[in-house]
PDB file as gemmi writes it, atoms N, CA and C in Angstrom:
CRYST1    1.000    1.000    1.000  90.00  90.00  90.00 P 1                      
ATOM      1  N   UNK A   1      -3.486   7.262  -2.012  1.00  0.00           N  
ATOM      2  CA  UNK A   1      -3.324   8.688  -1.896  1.00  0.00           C  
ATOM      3  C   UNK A   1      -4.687   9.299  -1.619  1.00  0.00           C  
ATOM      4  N   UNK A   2      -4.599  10.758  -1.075  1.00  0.00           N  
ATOM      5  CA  UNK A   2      -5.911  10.643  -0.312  1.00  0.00           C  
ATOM      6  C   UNK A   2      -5.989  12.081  -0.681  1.00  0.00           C  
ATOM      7  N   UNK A   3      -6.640  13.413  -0.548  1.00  0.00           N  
ATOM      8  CA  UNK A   3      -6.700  14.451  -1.385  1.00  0.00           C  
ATOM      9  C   UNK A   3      -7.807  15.109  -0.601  1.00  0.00           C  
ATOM     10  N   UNK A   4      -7.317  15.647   0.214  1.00  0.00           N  
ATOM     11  CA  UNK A   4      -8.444  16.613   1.107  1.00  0.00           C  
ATOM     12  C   UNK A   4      -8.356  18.409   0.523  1.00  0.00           C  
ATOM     13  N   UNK A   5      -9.830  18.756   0.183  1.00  0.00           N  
ATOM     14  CA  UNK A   5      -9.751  20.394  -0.210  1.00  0.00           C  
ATOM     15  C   UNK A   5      -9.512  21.085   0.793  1.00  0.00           C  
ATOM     16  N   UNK A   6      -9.269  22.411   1.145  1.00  0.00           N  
ATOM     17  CA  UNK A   6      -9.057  23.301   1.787  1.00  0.00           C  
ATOM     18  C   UNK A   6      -9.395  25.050   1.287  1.00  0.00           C  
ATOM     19  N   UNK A   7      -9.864  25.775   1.853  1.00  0.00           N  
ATOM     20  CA  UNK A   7      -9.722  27.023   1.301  1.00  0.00           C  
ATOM     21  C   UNK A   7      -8.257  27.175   0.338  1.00  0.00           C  
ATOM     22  N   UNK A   8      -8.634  27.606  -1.178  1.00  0.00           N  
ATOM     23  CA  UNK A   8      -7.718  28.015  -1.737  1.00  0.00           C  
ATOM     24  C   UNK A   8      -6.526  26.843  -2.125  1.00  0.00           C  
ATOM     25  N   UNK A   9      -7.496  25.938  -2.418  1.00  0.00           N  
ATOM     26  CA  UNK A   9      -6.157  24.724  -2.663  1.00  0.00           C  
ATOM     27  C   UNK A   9      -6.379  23.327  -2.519  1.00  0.00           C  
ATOM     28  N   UNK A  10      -6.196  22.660  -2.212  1.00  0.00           N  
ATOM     29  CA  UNK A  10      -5.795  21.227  -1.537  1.00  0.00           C  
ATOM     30  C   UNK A  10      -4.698  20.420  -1.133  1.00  0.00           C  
ATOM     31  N   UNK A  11      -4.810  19.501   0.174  1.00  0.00           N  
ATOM     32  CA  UNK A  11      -3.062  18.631   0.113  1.00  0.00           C  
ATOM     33  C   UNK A  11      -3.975  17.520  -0.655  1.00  0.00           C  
ATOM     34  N   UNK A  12      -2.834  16.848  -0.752  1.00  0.00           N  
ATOM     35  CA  UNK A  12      -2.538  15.286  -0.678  1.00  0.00           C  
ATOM     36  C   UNK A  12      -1.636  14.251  -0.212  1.00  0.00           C  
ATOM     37  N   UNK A  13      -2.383  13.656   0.345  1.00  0.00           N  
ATOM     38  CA  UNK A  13      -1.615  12.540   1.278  1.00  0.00           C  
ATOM     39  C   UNK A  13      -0.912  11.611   0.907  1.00  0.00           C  
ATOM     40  N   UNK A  14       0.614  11.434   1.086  1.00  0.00           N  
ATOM     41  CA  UNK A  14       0.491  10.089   0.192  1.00  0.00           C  
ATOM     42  C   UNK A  14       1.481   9.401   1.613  1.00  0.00           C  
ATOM     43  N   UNK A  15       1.801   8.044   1.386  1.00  0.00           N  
ATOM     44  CA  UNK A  15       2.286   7.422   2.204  1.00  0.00           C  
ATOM     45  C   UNK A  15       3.070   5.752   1.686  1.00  0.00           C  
ATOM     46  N   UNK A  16       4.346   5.626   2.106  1.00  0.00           N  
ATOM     47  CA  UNK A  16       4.817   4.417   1.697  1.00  0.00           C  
ATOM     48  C   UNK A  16       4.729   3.532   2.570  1.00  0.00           C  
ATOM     49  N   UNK A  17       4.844   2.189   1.976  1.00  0.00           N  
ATOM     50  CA  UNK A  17       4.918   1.109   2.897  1.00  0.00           C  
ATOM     51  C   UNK A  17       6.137   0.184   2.230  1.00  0.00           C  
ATOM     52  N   UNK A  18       6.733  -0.350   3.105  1.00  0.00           N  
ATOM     53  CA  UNK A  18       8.144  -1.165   2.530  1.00  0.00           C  
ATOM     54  C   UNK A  18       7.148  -2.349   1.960  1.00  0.00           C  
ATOM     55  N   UNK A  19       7.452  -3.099   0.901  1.00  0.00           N  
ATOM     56  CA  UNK A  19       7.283  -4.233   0.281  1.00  0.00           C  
ATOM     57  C   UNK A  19       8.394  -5.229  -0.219  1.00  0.00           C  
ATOM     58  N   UNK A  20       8.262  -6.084  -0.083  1.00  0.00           N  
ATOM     59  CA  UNK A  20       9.336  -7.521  -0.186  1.00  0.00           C  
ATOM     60  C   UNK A  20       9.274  -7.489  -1.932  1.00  0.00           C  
ATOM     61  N   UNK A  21      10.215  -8.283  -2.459  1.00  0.00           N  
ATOM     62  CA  UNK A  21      10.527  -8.492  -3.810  1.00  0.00           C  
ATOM     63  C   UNK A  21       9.407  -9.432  -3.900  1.00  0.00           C  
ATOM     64  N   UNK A  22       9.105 -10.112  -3.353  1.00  0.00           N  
ATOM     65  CA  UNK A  22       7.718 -10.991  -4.278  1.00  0.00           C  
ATOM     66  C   UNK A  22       6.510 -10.520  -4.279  1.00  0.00           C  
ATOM     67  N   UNK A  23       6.066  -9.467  -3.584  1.00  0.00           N  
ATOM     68  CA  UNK A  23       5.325  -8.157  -3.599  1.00  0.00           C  
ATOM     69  C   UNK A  23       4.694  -7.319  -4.673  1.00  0.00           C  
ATOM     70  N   UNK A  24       6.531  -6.779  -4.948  1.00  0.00           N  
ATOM     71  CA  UNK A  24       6.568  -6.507  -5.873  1.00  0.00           C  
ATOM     72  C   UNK A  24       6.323  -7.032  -7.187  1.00  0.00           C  
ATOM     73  N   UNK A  25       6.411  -8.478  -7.208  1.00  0.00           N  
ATOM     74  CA  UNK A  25       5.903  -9.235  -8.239  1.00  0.00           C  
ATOM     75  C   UNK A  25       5.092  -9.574  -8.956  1.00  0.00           C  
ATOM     76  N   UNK A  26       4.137  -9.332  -7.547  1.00  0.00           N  
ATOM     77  CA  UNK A  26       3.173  -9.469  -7.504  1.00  0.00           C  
ATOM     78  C   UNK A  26       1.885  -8.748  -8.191  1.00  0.00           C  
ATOM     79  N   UNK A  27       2.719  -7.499  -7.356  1.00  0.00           N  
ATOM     80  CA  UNK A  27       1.425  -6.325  -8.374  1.00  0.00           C  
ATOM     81  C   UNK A  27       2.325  -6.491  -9.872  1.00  0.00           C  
ATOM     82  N   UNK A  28       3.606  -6.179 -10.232  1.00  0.00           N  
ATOM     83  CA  UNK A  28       3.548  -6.508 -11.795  1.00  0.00           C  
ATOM     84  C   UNK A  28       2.144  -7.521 -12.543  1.00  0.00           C  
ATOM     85  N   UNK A  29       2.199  -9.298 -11.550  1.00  0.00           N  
ATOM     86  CA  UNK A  29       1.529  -9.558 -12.369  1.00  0.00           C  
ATOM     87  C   UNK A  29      -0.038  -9.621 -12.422  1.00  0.00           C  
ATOM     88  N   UNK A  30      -0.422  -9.020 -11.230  1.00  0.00           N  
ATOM     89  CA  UNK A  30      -2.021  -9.131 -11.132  1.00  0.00           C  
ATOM     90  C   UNK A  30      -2.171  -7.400 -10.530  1.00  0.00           C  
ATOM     91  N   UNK A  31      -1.432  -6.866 -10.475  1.00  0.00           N  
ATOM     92  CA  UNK A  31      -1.878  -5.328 -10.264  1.00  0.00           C  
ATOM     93  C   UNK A  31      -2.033  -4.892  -8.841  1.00  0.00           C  
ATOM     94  N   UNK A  32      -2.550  -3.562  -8.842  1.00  0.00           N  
ATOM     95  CA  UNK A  32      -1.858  -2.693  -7.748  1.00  0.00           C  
ATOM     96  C   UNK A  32      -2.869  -3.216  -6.651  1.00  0.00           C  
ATOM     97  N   UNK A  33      -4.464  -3.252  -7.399  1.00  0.00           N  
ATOM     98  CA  UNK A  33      -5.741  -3.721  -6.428  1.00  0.00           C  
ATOM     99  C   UNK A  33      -6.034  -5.133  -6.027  1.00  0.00           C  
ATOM    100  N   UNK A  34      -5.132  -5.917  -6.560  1.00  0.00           N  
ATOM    101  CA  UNK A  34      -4.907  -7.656  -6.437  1.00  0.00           C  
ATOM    102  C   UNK A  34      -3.979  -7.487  -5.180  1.00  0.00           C  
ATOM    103  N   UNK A  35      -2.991  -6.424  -5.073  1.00  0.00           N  
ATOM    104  CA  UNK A  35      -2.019  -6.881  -4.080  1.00  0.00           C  
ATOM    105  C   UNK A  35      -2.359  -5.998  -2.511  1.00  0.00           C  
ATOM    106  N   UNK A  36      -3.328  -5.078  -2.733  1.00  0.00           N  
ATOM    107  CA  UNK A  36      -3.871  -4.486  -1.813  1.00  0.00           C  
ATOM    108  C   UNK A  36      -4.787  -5.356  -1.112  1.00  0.00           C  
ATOM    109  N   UNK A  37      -5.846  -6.042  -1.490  1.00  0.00           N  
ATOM    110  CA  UNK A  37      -6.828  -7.128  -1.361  1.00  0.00           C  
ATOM    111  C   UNK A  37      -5.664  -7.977  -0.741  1.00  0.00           C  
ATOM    112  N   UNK A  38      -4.447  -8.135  -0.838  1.00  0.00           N  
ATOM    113  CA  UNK A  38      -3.807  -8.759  -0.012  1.00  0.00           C  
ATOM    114  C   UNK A  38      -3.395  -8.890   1.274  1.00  0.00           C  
ATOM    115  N   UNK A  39      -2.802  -7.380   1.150  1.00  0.00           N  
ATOM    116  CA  UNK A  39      -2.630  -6.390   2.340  1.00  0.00           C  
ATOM    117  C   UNK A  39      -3.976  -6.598   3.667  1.00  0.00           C  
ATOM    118  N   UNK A  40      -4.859  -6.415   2.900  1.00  0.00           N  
ATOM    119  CA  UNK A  40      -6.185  -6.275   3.642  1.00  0.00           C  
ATOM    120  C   UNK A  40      -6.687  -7.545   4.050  1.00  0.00           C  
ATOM    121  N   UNK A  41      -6.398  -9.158   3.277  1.00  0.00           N  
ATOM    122  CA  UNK A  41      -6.715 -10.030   4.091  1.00  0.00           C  
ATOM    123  C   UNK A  41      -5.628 -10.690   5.075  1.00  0.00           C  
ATOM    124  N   UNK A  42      -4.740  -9.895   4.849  1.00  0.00           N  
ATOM    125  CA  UNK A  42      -3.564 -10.590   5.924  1.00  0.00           C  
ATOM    126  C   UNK A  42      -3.474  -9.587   7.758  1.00  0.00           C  
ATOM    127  N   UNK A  43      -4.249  -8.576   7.266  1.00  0.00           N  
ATOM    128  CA  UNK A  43      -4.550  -7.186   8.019  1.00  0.00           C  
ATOM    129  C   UNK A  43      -2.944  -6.945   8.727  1.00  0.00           C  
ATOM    130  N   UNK A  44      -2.350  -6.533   7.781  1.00  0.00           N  
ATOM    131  CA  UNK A  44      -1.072  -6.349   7.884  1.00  0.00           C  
ATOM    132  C   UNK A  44      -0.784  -4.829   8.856  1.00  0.00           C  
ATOM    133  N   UNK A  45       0.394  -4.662   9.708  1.00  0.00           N  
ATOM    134  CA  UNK A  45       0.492  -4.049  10.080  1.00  0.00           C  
ATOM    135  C   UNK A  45       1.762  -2.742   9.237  1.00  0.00           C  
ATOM    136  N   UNK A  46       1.099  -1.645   8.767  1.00  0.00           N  
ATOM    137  CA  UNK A  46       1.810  -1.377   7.911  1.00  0.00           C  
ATOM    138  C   UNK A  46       3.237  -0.551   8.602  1.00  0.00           C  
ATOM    139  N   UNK A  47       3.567  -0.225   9.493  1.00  0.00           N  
ATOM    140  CA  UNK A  47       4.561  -0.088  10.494  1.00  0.00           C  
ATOM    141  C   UNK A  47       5.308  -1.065  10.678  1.00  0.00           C  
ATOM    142  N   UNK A  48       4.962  -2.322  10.059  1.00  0.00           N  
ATOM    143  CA  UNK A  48       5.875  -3.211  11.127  1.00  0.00           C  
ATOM    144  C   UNK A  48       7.093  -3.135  10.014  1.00  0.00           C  
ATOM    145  N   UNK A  49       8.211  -3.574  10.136  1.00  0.00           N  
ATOM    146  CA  UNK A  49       9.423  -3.483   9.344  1.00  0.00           C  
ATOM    147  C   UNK A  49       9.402  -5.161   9.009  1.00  0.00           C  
ATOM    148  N   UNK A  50       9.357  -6.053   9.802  1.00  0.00           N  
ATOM    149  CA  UNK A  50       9.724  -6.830  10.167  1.00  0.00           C  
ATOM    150  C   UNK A  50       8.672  -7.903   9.647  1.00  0.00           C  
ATOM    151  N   UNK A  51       7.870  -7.622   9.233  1.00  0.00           N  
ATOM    152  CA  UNK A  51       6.375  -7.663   8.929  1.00  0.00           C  
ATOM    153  C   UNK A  51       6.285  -9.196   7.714  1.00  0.00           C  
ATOM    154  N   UNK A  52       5.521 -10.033   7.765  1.00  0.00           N  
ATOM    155  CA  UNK A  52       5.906 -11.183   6.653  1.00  0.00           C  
ATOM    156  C   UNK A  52       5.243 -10.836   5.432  1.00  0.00           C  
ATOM    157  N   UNK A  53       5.721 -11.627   4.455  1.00  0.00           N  
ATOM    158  CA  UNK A  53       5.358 -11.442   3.179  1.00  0.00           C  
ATOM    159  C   UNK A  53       3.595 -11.915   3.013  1.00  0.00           C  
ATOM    160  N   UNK A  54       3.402 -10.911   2.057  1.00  0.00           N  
ATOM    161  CA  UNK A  54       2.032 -11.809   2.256  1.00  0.00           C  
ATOM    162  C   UNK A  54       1.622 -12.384   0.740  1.00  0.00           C  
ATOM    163  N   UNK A  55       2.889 -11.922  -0.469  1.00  0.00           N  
ATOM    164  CA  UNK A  55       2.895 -12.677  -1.705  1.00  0.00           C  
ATOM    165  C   UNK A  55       4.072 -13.945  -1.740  1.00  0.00           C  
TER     166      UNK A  55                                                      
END                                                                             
């Protein structure tokens, strides 16, 4: 999530990405920044639907 100011306020960005059930498992058991570090060495395309698991 990302949080840009503005006169009188601020947004914030947020954005989903589909994740597979072992994914999900994943961050349960090593967390949200274990499974991102994942994301990032597989340089996943976060659009793709179709996209492979990378846990």
């Amino acid at each position: 999530m990302n949080t840009v100011p503005f006169p009188g306020g601020h947004a914030r960005f947020l954005w989903t990405l589909p994740v597979t059930t072992a994914e999900i498992e994943f961050r349960r058991r090593h967390g949200h920044e274990a499974l991102e570090q994942l994301f990032d060495g597989a340089e996943i395309i976060p659009t793709d639907p179709f996209r492979a698991s990378v846990a």
